[in-house]
C-alpha positions as CSV (number, residue, x, y, z in Angstrom):
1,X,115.4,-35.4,-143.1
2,X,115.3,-38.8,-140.6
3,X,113.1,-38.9,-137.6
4,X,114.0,-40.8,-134.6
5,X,112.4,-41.9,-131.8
6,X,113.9,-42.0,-128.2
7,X,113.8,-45.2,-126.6
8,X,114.5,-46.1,-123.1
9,X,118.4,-47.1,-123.7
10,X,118.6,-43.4,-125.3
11,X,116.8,-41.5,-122.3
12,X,118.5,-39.6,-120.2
13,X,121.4,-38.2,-122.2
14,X,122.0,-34.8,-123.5
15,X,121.2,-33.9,-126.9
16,X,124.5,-33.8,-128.3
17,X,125.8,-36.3,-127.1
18,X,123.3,-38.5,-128.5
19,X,123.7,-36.6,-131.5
20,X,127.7,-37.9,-131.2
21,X,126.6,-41.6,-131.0
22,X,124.2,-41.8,-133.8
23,X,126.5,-39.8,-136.2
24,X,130.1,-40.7,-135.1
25,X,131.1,-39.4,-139.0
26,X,129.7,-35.8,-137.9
27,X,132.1,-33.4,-136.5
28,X,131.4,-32.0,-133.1
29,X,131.7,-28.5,-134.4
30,X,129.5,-29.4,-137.0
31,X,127.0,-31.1,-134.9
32,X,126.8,-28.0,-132.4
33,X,126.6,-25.5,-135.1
34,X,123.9,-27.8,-136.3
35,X,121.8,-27.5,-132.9
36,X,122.3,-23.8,-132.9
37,X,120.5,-23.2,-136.6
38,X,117.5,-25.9,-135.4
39,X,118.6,-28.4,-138.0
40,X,118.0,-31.2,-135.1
41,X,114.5,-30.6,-133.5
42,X,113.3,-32.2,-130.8
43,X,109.4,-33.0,-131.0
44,X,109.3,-30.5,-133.7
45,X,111.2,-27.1,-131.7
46,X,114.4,-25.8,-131.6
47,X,116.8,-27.4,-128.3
48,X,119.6,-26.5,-126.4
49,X,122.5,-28.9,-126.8
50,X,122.4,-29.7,-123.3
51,X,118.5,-30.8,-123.2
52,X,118.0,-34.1,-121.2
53,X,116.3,-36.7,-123.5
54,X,113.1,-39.0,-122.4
55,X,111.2,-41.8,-123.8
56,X,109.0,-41.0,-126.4
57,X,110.9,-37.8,-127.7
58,X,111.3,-37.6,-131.5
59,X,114.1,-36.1,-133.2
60,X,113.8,-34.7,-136.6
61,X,117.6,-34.2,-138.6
62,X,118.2,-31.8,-141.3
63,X,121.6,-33.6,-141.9
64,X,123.0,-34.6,-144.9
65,X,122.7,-38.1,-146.0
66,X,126.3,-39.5,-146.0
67,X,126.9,-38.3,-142.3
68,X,124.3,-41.4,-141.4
69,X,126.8,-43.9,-143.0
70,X,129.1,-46.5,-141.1
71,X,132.6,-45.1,-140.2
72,X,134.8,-46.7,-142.3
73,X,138.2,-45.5,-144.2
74,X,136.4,-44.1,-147.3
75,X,134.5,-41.7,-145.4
76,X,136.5,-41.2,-142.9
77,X,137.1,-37.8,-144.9
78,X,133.3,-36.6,-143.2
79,X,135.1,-36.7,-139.9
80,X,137.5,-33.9,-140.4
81,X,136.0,-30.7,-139.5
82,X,139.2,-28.7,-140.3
83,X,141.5,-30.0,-142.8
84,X,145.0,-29.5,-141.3
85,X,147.3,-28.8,-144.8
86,X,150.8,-27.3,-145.4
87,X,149.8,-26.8,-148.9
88,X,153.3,-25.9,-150.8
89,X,151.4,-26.0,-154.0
90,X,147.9,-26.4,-155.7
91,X,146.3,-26.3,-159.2
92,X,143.6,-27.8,-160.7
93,X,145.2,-30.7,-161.1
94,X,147.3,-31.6,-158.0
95,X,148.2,-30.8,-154.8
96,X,152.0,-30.7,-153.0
97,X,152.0,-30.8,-149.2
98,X,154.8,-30.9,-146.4
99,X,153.8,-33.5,-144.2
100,X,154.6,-33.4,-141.0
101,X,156.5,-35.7,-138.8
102,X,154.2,-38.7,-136.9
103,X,151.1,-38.1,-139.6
104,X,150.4,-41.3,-141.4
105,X,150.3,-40.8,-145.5
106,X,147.4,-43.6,-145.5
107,X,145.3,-45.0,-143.3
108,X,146.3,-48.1,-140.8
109,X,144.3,-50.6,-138.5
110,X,145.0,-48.3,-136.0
111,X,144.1,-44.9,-137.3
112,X,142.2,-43.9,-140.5
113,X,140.9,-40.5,-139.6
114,X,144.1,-38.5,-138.7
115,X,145.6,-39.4,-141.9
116,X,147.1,-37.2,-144.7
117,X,145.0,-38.3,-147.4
118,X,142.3,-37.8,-145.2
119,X,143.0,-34.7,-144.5
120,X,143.3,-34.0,-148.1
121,X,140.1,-35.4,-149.0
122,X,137.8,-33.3,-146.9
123,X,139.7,-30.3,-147.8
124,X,138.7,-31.1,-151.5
125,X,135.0,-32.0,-150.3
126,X,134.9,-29.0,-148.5
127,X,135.5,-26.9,-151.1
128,X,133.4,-28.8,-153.4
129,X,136.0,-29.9,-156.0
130,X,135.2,-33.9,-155.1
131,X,132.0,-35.4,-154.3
132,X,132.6,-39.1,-154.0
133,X,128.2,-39.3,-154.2
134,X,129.1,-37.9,-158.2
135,X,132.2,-40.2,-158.8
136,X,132.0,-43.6,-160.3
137,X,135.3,-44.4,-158.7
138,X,137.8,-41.7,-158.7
139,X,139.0,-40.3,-155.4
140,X,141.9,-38.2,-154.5
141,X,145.2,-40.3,-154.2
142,X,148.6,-39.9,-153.4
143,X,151.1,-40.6,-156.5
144,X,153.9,-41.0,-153.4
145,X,154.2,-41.5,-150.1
146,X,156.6,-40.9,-147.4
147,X,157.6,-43.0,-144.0
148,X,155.1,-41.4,-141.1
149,X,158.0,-40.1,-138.8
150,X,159.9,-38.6,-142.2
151,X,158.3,-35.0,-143.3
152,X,158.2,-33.7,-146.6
153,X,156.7,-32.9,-149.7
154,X,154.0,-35.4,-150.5
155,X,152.3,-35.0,-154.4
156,X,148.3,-35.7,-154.1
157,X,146.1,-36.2,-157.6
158,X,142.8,-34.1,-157.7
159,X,141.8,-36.3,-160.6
160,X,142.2,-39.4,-162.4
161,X,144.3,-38.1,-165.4
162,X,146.7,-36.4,-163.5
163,X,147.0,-39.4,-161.0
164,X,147.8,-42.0,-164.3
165,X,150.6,-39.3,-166.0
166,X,151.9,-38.1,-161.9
167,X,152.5,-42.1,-161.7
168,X,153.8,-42.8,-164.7
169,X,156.3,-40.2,-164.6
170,X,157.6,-40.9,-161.4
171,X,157.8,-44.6,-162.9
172,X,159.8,-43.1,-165.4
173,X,162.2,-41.3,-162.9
174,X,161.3,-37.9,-165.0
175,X,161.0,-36.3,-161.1
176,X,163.7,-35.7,-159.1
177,X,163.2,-35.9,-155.0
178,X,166.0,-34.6,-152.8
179,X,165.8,-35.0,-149.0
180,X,167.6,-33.5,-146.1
181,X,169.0,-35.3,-143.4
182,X,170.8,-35.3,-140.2
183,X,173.3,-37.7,-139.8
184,X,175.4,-38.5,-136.5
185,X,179.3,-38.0,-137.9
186,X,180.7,-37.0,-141.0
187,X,180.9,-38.5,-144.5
188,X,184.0,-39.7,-145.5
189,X,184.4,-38.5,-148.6
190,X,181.5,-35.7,-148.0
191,X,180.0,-36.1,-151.2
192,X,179.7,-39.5,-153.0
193,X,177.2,-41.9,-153.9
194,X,175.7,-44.8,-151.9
195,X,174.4,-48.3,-153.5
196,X,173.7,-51.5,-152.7
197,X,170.4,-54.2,-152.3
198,X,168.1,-54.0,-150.0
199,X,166.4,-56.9,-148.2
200,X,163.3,-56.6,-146.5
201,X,161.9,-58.3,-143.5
202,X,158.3,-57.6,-143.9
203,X,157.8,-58.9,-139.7
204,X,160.0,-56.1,-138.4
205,X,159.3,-53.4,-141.2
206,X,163.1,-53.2,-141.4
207,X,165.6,-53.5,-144.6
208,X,168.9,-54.9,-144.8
209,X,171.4,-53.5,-146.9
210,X,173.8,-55.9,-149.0
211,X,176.9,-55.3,-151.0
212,X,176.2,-57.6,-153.5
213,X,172.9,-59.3,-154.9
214,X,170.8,-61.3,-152.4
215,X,167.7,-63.1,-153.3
216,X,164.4,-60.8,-153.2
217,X,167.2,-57.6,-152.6
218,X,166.5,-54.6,-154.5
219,X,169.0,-52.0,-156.2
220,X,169.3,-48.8,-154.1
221,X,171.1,-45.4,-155.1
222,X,171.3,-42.6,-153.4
223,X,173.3,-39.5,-154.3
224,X,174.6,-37.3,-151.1
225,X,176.3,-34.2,-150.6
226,X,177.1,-32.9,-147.1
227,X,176.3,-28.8,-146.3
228,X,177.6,-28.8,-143.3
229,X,179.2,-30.1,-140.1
230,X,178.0,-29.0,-137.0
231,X,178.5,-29.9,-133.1
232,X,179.2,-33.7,-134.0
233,X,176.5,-33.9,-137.2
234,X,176.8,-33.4,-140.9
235,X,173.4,-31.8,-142.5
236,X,173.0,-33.9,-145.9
237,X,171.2,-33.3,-149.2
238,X,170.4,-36.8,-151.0
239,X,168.7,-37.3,-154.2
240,X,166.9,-40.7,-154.7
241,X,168.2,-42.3,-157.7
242,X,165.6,-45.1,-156.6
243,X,163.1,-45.3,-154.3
244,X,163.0,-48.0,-152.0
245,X,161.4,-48.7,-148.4
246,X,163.8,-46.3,-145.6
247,X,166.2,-46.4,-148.8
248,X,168.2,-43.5,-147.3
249,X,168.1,-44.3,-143.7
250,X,169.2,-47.9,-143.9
251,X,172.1,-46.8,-146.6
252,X,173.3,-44.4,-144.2
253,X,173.4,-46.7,-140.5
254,X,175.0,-49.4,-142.6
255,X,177.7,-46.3,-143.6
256,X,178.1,-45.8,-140.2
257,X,176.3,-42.6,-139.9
258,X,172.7,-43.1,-138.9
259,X,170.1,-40.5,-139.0
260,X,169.5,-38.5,-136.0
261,X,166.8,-39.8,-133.8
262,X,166.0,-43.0,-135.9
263,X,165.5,-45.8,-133.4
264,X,165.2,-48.5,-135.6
265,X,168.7,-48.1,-137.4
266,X,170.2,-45.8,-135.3
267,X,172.0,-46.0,-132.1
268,X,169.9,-45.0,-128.7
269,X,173.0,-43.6,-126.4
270,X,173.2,-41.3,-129.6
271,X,170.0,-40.0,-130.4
272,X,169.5,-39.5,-126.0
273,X,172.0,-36.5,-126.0
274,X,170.0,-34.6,-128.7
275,X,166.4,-35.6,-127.3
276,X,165.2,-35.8,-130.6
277,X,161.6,-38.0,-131.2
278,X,161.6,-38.8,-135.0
279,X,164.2,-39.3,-137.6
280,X,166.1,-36.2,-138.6
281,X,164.9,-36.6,-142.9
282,X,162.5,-34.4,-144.5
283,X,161.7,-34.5,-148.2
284,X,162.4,-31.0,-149.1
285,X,162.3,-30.8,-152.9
286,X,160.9,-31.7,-155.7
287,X,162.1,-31.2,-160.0
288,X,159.2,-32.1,-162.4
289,X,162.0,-32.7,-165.4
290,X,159.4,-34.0,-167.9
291,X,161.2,-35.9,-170.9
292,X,157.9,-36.7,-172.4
293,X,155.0,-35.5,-172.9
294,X,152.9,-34.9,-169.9
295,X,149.9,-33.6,-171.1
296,X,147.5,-31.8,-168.5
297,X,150.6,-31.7,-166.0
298,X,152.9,-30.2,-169.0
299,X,153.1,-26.7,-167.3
300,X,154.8,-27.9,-164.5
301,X,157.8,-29.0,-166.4
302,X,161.3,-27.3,-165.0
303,X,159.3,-26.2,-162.1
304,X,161.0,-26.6,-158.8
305,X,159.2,-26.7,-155.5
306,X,161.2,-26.9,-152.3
307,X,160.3,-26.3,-148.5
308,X,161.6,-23.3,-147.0
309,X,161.6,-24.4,-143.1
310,X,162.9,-27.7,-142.1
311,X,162.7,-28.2,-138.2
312,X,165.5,-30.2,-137.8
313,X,168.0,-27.4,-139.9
314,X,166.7,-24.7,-137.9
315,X,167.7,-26.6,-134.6
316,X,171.2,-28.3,-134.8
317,X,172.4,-26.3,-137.8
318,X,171.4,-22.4,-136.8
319,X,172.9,-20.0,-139.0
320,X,176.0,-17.8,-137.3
321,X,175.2,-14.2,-136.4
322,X,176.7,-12.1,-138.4
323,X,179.8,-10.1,-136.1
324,X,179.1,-6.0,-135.6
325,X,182.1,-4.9,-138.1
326,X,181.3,-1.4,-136.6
């Protein structure tokens, strides 16, 4: 329990509202439903949430401790009230989500709250499997990460063993990550492979590719297949050989071919006439195809996890009605 005392700059507002000020890491749901069971009292009662407060009033709260801390991006996980998870798989070991489109993977300068690995983190707190107040230094991490407009399948470590073999395996190249994506065109041929360097020009977040070696360039190979061709775009699977920064959408604009709705490789007048806002690429499957030994993650080997719905499919590629043969 801490006690507080209202001073003059404090008097006059409502209850929660003060309550939102002095614990900006405690959900407003939280803090309400708090109010309701009397775990904030007011000169030793019971309030309403809308109670005026006045000089001299003292505030008792029956909060837990790490909802007085500073916000800052370790705890930002006390700020999600309702964890907001497409969880495509889960064991005791790790977690596979599809992110959606426009949700950072990590936190930014501008934005460490709404984050994916926030989101993950209080859904682990929540349900007691992580305590960071009974960790030494573990907490949850993502073993890969994914461009914030780009949606896919994003592999999360509930502990510290499964984060060191998850790394080293995708180190290894022992997973195999296969994206959909929408291109403007078609591929010509429509199946092929796709390599070159990749330069990057870290003021502009933006990667050039090269046909031969450049100084500070980086091999990229991507595998593609096209699925089909519809209304002046090709739907394309591509598997990552390597996995560089926008690998796949720079290969593809320097093809010719950009990805729908990608405004920093693609073409404006293009993307307009669909009306689409993010990049047309979603990381829709994953192979665990363990060559070693992957000890606590060794039942996942040969296991294949893939997203069902893809946004972007279901809008410019529909599926024909069948004809009545009747």
């Amino acid at each position: 329990m801490r006690e507080f005392t209202v001073t003059k700059n404090d008097a006059g507002q409502r209850l929660d509202r003060w309550l939102g000020k002095t614990l900006p890491l405690l959900p407003a749901p939280l803090a309400q439903k708090y109010i309701r069971l009397k775990r904030v009292k007011l000169n030793g009662k019971g309030a309403k949430r809308d109670t005026r407060l006045a000089v001299g009033d003292v505030l008792q709260l029956y909060i837990n401790d790490e909802f007085f801390d500073a916000p800052a991006p370790e705890n930002a996980f006390l700020s999600v009230f309702k964890p907001q998870l497409d969880i495509v798989y889960e064991d005791e070991h790790i977690l596979l989500v599809n992110k959606r489109p426009g949700l950072l993977v990590h936190p930014d300068q501008g934005e460490y709250v709404n984050t994916l690995i926030t989101h993950i983190q209080a859904y682990l707190y929540q349900k007691k499997e992580w305590d960071p107040r009974q960790e030494h230094s573990f907490t949850p991490a993502l073993c890969n990460r994914i461009d914030r407009n780009t949606g896919g399948i994003v592999i999360a470590a509930k502990t510290a063993e499964a984060l060191r073999i998850m790394n080293q395996k995708i180190k290894d190249r022992e997973i195999e990550k296969y994206y959909l994506c929408a291109i403007h065109g078609r591929m010509n041929p429509p199946e092929g492979r796709l390599e070159g360097f990749l330069s990057k020009d870290e003021s502009k977040n933006q990667v050039t590719v090269h046909k031969t070696p450049v100084p500070g360039g980086r091999t990229a190979v991507t595998l593609y297949k096209t699925l089909k061709v519809q209304n002046g775009l090709s739907l394309v699977e591509c598997e990552l050989i390597t996995g560089r920064t926008h690998q796949i959408r720079a290969q593809f604009a320097a093809a010719g071919h950009p990805l729908l709705g990608d405004g920093k490789y693609g073409r404006s007048r293009d993307n307009k006439r669909y009306d689409r806002k993010f990049q047309a690429l979603w990381s829709y499957k994953l192979v665990f195809s363990f060559t070693t030994d992957a000890g606590v993650l060794e039942p996942l080997n040969g296991k294949i996890w893939q997203v069902e719905q893809v946004d972007f499919v279901e809008e410019y590629f529909p599926r024909q009605p069948r004809k009545n043969t009747l």
